[in-house]
Backbone of each chain as ProteinMPNN parsed JSONL, in Angstrom:
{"seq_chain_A": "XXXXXXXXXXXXXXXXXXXXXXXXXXXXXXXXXXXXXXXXXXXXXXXXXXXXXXXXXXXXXXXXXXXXXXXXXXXXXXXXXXXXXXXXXXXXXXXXX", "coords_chain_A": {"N_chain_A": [[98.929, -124.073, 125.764], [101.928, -123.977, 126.136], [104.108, -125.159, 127.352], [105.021, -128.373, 127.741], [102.916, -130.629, 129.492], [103.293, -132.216, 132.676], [102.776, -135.408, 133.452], [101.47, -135.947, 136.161], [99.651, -133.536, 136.01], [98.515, -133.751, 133.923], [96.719, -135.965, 133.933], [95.306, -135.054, 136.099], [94.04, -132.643, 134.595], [92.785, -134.301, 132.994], [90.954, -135.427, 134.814], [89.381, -133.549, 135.349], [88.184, -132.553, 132.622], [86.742, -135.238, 131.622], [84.886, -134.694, 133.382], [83.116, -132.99, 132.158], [82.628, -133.738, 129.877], [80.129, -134.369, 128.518], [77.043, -134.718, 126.723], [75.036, -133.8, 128.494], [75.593, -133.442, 130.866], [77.102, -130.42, 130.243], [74.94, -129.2, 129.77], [73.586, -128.923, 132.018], [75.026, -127.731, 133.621], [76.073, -125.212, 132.309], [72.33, -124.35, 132.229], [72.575, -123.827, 135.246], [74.346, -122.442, 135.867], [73.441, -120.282, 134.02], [71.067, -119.292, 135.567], [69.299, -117.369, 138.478], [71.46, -116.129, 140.823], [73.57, -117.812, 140.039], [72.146, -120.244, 140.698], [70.177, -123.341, 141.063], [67.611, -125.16, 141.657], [67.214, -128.606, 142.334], [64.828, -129.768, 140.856], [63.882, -127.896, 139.3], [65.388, -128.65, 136.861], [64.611, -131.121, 135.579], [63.177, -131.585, 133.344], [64.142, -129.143, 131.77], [65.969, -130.731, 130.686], [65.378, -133.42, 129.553], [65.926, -136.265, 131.37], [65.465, -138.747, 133.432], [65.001, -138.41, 136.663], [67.245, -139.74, 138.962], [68.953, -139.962, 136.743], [69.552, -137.471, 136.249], [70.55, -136.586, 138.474], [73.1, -138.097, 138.886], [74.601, -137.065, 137.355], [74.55, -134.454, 138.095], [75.814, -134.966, 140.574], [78.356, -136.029, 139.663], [79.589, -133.642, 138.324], [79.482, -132.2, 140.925], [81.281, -133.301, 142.266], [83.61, -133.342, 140.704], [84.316, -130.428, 140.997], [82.657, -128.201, 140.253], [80.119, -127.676, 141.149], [78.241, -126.884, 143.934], [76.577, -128.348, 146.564], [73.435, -127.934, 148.371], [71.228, -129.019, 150.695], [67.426, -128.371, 150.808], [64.788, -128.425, 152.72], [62.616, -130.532, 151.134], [64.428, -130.773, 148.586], [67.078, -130.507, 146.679], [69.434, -128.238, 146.153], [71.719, -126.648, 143.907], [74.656, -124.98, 143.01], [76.841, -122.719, 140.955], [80.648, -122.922, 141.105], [82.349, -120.363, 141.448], [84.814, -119.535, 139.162], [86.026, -122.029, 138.812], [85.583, -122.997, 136.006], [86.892, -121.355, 134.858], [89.082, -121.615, 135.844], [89.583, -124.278, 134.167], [89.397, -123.418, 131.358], [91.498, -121.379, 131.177], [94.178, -122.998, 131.748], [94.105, -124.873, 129.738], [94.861, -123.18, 127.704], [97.033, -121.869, 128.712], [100.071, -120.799, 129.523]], "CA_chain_A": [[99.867, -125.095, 126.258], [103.484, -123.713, 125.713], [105.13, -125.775, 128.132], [104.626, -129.54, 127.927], [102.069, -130.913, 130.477], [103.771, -133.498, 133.626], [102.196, -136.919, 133.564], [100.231, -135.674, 136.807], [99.199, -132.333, 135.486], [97.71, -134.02, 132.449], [96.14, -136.785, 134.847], [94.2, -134.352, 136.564], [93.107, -131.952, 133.93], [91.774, -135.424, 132.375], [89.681, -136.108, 135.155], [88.569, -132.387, 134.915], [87.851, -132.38, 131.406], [85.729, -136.117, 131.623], [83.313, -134.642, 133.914], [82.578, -131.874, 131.413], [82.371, -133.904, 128.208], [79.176, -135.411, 128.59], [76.111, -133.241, 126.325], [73.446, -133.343, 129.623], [76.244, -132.313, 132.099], [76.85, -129.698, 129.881], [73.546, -128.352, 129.407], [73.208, -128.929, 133.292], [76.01, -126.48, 134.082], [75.181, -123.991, 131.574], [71.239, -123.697, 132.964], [72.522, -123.885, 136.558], [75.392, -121.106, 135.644], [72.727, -118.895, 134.157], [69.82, -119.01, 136.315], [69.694, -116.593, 139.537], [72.46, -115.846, 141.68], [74.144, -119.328, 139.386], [71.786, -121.552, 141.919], [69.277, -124.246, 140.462], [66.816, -126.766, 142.259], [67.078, -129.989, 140.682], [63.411, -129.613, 140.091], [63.801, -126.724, 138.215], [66.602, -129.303, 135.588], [64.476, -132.429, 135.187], [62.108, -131.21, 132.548], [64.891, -128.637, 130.298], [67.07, -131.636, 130.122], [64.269, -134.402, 129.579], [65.915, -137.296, 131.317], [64.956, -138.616, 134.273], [65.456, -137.694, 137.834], [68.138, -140.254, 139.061], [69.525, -140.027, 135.868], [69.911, -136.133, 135.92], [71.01, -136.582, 139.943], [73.845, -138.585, 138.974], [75.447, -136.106, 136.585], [74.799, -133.017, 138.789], [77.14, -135.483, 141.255], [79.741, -136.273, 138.917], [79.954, -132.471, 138.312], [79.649, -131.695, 142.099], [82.754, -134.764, 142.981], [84.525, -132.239, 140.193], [84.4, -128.947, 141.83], [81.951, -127.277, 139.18], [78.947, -127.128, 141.868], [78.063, -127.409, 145.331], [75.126, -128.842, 146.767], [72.715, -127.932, 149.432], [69.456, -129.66, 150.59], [66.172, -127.251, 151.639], [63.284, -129.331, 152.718], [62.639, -131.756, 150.01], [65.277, -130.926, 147.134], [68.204, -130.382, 146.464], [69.849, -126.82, 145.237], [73.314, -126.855, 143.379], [75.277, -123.846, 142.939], [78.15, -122.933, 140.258], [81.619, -122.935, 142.319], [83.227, -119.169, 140.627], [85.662, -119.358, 138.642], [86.387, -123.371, 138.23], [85.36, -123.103, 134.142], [87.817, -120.665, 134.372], [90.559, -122.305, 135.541], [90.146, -125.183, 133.556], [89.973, -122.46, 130.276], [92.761, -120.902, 131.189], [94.799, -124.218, 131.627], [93.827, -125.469, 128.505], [95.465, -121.956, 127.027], [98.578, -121.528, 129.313], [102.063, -120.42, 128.487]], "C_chain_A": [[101.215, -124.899, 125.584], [104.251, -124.639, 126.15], [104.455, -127.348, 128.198], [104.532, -130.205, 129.42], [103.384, -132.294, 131.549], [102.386, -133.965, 133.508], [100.915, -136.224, 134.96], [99.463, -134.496, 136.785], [98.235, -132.826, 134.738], [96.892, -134.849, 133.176], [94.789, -136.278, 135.582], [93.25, -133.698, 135.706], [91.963, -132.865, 133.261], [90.446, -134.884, 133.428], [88.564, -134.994, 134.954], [87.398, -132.452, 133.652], [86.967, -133.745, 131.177], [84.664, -135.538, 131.912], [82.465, -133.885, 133.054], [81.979, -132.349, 129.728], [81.386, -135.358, 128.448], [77.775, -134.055, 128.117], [75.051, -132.981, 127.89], [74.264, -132.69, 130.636], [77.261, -130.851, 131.473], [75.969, -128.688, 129.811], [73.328, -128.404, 130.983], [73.666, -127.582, 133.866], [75.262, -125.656, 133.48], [73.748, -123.366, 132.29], [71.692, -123.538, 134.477], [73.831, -122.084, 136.296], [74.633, -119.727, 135.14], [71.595, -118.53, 134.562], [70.522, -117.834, 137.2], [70.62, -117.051, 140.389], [73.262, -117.565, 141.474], [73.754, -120.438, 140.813], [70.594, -122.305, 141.337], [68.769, -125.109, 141.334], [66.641, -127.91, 141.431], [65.851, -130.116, 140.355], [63.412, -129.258, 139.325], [64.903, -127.698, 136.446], [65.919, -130.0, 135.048], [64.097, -131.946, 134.147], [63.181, -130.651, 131.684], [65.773, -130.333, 129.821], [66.741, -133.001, 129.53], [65.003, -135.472, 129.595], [65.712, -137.362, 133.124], [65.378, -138.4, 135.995], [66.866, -138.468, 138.608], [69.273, -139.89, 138.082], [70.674, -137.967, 136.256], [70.618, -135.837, 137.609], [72.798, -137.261, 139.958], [74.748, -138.022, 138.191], [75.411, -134.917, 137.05], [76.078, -133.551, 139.946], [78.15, -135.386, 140.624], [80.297, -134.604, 138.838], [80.243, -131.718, 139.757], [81.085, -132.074, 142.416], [83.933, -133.453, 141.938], [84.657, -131.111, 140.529], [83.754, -128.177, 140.999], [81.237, -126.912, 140.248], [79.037, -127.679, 143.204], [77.063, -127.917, 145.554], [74.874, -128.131, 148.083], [71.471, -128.483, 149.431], [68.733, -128.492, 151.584], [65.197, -127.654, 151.474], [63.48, -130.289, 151.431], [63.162, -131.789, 148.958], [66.662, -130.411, 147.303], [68.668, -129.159, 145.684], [71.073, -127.198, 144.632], [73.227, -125.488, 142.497], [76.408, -123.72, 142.365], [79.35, -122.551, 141.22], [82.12, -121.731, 141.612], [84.139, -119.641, 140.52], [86.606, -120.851, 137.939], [86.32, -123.322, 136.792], [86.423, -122.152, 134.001], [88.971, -120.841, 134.053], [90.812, -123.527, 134.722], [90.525, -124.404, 132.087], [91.194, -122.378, 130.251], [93.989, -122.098, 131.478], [95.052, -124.846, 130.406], [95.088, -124.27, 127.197], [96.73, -121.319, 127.104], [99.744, -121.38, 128.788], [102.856, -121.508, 129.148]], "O_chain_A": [[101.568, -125.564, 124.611], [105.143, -125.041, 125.403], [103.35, -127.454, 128.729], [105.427, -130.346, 130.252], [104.139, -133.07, 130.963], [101.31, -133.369, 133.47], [99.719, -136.073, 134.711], [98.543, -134.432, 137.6], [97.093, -132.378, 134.848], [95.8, -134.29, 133.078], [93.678, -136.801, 135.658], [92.035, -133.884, 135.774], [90.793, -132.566, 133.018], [89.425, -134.261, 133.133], [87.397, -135.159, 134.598], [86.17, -132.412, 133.728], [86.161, -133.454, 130.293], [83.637, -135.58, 131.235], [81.242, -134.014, 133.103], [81.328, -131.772, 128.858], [81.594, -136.569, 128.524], [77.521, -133.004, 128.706], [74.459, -131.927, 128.121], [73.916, -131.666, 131.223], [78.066, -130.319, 132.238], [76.228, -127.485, 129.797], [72.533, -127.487, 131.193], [73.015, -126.671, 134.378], [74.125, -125.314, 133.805], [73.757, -122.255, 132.819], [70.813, -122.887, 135.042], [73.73, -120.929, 136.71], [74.878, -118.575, 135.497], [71.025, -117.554, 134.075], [71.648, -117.37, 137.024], [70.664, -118.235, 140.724], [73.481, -118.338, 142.406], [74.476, -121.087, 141.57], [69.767, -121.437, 141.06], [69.562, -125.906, 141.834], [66.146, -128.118, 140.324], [65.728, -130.731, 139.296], [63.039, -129.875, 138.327], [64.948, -127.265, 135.295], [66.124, -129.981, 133.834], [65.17, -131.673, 133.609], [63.439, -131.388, 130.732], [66.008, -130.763, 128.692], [67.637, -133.699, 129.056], [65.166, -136.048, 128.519], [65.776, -136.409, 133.901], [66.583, -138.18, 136.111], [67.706, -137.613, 138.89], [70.384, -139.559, 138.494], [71.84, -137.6, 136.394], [71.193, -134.763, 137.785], [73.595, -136.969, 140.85], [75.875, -138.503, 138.299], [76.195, -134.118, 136.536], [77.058, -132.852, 140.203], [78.989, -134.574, 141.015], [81.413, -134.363, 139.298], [81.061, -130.801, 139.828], [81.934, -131.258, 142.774], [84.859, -132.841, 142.471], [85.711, -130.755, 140.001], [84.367, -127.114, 140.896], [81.496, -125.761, 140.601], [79.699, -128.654, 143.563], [76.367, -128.031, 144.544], [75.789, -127.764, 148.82], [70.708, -128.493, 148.465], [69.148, -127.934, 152.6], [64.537, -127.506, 150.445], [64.562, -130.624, 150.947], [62.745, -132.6, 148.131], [67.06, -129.892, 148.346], [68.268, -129.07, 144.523], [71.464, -128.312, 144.978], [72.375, -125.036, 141.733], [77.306, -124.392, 142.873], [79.041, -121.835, 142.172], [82.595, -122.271, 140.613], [84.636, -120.254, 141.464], [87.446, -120.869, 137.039], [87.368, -123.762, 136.32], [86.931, -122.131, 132.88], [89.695, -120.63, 133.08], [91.965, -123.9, 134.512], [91.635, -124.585, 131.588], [91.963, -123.04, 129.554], [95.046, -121.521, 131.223], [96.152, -125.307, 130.099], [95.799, -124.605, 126.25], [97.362, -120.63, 126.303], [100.248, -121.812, 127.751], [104.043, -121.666, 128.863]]}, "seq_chain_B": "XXXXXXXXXXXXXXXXXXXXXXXXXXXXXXXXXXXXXXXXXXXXXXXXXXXXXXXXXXXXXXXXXXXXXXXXXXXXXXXXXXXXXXXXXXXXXXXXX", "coords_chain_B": {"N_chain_B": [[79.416, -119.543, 130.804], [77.231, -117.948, 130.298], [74.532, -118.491, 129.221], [72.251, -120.951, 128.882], [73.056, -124.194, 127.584], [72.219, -125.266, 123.869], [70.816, -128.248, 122.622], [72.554, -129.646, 120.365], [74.769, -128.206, 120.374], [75.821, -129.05, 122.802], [76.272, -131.116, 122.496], [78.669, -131.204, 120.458], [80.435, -129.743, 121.661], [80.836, -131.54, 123.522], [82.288, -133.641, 122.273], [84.516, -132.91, 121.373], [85.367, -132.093, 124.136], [85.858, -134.81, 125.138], [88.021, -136.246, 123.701], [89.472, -134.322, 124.018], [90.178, -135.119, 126.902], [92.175, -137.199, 127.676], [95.176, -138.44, 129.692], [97.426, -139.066, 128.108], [96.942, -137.617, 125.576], [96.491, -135.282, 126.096], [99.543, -134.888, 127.054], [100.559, -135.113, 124.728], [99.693, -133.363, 123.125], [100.406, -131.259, 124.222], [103.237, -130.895, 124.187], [103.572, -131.319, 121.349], [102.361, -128.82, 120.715], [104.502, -126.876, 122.113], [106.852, -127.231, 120.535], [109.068, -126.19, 118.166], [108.471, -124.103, 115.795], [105.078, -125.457, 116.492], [105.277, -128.121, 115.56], [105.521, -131.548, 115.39], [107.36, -134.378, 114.841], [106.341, -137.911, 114.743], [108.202, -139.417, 115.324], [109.444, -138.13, 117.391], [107.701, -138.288, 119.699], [107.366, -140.501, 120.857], [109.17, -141.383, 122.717], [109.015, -139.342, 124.628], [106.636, -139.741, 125.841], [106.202, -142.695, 126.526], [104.842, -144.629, 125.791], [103.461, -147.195, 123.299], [104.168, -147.188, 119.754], [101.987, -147.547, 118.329], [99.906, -147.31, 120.127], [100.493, -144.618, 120.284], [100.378, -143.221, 117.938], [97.401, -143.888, 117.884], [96.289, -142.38, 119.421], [97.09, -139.505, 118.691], [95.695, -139.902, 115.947], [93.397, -139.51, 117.407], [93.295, -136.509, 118.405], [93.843, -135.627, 115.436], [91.177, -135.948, 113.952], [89.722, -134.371, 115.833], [90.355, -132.21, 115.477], [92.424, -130.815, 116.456], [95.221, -131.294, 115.701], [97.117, -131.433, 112.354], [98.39, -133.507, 110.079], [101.184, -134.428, 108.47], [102.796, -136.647, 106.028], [105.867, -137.06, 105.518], [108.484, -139.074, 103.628], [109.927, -141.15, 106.061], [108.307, -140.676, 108.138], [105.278, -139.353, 110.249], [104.369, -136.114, 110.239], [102.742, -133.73, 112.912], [101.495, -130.701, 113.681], [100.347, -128.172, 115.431], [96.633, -126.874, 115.343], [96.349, -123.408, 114.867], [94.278, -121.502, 117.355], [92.272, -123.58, 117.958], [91.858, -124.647, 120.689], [91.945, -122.447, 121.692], [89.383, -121.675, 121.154], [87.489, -123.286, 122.323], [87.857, -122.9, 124.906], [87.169, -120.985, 125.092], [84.912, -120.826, 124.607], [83.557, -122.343, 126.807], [83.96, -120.57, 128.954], [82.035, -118.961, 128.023], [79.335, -115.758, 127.005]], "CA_chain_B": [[78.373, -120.167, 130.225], [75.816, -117.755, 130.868], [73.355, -118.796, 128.339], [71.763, -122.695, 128.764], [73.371, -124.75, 125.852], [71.369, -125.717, 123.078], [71.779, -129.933, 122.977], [73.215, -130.222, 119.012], [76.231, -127.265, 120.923], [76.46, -129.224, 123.834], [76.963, -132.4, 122.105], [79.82, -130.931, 119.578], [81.439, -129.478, 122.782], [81.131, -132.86, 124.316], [82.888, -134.556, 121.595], [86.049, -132.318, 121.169], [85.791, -132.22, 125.426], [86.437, -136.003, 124.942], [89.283, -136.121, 122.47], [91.255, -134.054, 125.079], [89.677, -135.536, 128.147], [92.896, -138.283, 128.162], [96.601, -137.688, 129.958], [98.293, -139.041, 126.834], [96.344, -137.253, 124.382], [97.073, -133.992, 127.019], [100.615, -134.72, 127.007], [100.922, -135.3, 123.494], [99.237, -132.091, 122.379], [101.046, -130.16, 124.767], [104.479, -131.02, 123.178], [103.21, -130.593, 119.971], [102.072, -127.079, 121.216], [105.319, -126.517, 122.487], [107.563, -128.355, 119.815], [109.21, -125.253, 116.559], [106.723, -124.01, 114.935], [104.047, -125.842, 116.621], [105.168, -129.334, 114.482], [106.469, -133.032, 115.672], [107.67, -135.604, 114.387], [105.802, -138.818, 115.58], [109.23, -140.089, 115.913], [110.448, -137.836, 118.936], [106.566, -138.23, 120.621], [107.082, -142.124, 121.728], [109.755, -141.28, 124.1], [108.344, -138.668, 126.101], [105.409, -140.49, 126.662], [106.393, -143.588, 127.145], [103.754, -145.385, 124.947], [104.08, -148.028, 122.354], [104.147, -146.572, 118.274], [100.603, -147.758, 117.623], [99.346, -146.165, 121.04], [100.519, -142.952, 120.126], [99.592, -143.207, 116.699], [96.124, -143.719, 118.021], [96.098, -140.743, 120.372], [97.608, -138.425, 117.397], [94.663, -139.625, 115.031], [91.917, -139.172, 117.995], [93.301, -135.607, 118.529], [93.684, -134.97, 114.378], [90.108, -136.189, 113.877], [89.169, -133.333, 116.751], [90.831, -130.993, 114.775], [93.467, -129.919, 117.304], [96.363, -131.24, 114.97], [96.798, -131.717, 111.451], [99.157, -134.523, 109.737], [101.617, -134.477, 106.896], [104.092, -137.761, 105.911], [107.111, -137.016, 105.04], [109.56, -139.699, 104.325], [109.037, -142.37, 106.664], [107.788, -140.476, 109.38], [104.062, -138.761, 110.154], [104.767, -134.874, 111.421], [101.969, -133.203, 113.412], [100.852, -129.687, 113.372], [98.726, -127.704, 116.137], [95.759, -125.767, 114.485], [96.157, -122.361, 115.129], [92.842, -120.888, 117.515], [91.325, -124.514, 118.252], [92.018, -124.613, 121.802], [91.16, -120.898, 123.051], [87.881, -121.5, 120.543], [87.211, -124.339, 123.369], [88.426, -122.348, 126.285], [86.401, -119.623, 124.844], [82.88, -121.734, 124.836], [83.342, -122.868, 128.379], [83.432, -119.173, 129.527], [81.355, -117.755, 127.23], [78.628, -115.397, 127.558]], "C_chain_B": [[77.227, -119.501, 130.625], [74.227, -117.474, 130.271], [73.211, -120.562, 128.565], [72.584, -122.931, 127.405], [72.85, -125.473, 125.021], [72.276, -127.478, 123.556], [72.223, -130.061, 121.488], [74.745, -129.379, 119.596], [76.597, -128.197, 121.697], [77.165, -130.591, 123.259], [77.925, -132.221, 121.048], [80.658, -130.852, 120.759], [81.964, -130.797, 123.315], [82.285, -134.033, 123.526], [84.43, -134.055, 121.814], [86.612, -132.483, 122.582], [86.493, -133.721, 125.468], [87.479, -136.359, 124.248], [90.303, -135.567, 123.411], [91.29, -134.705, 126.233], [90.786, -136.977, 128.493], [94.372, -137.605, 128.53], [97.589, -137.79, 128.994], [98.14, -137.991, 126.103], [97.338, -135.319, 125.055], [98.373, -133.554, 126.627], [101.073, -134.31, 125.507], [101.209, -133.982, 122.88], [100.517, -130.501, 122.652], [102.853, -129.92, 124.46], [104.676, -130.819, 122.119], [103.29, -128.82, 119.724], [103.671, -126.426, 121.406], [106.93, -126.654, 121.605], [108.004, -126.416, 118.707], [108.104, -125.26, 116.144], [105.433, -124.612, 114.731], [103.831, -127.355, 116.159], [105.891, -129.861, 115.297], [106.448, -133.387, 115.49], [107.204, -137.16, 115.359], [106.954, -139.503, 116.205], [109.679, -139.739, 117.363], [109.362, -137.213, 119.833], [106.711, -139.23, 121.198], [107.633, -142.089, 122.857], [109.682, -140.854, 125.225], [107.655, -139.004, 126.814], [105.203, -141.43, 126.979], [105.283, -144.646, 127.189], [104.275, -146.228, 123.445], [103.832, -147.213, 121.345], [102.738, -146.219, 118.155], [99.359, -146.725, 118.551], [99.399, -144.635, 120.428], [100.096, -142.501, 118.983], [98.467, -142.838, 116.69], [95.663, -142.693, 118.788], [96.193, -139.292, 119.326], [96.342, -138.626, 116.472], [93.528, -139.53, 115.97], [91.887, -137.473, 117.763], [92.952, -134.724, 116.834], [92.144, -134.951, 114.004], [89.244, -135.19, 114.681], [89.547, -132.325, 116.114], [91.819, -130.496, 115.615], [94.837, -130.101, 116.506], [95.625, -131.491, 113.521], [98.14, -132.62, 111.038], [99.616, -134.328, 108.574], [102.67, -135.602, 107.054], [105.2, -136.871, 105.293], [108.306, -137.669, 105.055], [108.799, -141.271, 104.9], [108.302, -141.969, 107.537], [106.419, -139.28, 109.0], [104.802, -137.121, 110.971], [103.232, -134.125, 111.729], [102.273, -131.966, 113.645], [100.025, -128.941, 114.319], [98.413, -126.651, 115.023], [95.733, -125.023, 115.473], [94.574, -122.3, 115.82], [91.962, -122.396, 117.969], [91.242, -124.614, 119.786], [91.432, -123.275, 122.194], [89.75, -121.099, 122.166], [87.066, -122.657, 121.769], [87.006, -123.592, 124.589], [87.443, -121.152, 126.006], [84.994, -119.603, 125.184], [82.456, -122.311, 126.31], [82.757, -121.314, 129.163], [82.756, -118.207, 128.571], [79.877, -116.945, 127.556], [77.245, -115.935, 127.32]], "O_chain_B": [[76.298, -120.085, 131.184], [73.28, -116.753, 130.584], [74.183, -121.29, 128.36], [72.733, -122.156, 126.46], [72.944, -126.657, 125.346], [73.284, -127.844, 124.161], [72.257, -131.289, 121.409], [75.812, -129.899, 119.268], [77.785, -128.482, 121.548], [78.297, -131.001, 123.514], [78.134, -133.316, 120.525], [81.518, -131.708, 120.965], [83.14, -131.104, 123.509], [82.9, -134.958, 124.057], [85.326, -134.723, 122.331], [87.779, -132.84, 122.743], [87.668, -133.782, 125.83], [87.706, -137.464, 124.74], [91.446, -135.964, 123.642], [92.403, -134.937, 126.705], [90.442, -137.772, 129.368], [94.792, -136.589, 127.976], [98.485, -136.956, 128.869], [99.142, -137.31, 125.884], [98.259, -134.621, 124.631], [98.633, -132.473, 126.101], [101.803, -133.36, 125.223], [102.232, -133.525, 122.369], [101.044, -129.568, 122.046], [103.47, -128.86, 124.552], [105.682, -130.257, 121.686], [103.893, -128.021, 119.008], [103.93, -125.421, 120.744], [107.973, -126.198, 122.073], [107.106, -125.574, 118.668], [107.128, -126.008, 116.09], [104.742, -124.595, 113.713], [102.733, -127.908, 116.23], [106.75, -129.267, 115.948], [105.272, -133.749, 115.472], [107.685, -137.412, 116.464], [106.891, -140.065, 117.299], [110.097, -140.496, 118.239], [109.524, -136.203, 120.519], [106.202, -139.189, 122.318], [107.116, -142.509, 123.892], [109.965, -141.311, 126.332], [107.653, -138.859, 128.037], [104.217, -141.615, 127.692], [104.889, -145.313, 128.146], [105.223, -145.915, 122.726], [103.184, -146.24, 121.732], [102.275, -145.095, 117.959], [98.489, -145.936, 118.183], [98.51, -143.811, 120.213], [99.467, -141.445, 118.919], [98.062, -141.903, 115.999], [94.53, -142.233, 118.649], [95.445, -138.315, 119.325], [95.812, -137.567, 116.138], [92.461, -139.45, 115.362], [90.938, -136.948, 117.181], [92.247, -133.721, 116.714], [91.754, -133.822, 113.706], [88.071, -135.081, 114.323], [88.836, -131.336, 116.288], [92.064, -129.338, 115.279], [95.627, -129.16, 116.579], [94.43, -131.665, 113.284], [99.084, -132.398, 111.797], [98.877, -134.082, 107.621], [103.392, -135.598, 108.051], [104.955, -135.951, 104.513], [109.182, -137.405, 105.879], [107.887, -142.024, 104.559], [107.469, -142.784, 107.933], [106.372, -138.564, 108.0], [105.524, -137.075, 111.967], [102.534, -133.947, 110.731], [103.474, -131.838, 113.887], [98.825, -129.026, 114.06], [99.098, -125.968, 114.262], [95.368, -125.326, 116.609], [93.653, -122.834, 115.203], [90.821, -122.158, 118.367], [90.045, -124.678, 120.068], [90.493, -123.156, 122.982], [88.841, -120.478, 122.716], [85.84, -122.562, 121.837], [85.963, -123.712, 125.233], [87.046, -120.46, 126.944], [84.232, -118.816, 125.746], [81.349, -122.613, 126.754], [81.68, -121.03, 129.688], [82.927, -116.997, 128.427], [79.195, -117.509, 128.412], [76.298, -115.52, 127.988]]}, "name": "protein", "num_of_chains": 2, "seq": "XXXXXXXXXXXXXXXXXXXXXXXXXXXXXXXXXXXXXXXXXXXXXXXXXXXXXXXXXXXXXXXXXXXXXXXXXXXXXXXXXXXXXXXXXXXXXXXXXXXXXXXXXXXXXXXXXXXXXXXXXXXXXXXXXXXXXXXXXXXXXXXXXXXXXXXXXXXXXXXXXXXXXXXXXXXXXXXXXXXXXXXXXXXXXXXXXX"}
């Protein structure tokens, strides 16, 4: 951060940077970023993250509403998929000239 | 992030993510960042941001407490400090392998 942030620059990166600073939607991303082809069934989350299924549904949203993941439904669950390169740009934001 | 994140990592990350996760705090930093040799005087932070003394005060000790600044008096006035490396060590853990 060379150049001091505008009021709606900083506004946004907030909301960015909320969705991310929470430890379970952390650890959500992360296993969903390094499974196969960065795609996870929320089945496959409840259990590493041990809280419970609403719970862990409502922080894969908050991260979806942020542009980290996408969703798709296939028969009875729900997949979510890392979006490329979003962690990047918020990095590199954070680092900017 | 293409390792799962332990939960004692994710919840350090989560803390420091929070500390920046506000548009003041954003702004603040990023003036700081941008400020001679990385240092400002709390005095010529109130104006930019357009926050009362005590506000900004309290934004300056969330961020020092994160470690992103550090604080020396001098006088009557507090001058702030970015720490060298705290930010890309952030930016670094988001995309890390």
């Amino acid at each position: 951060m060379k150049q001091p942030l505008a009021q709606a620059d900083a506004e946004q990166l907030a909301v960015t940077l909320k969705a991310l600073a929470d430890p379970a939607r952390l650890r959500l991303l992360s296993i969903v970023a390094s499974s196969e082809n960065s795609e996870a069934c929320v089945c496959d989350l409840i259990d590493p993250i041990g809280l419970s299924q609403p719970t862990v549904s409502h922080h894969l949203k908050v991260l979806t509403e942020a542009g980290f993941l996408t969703r798709s439904k296939r028969g009875t669950w729900a997949y979510y998929r890392l979006v490329p390169g979003t962690l990047q740009q918020v990095s590199a934001l954070l680092i900017s000239e």
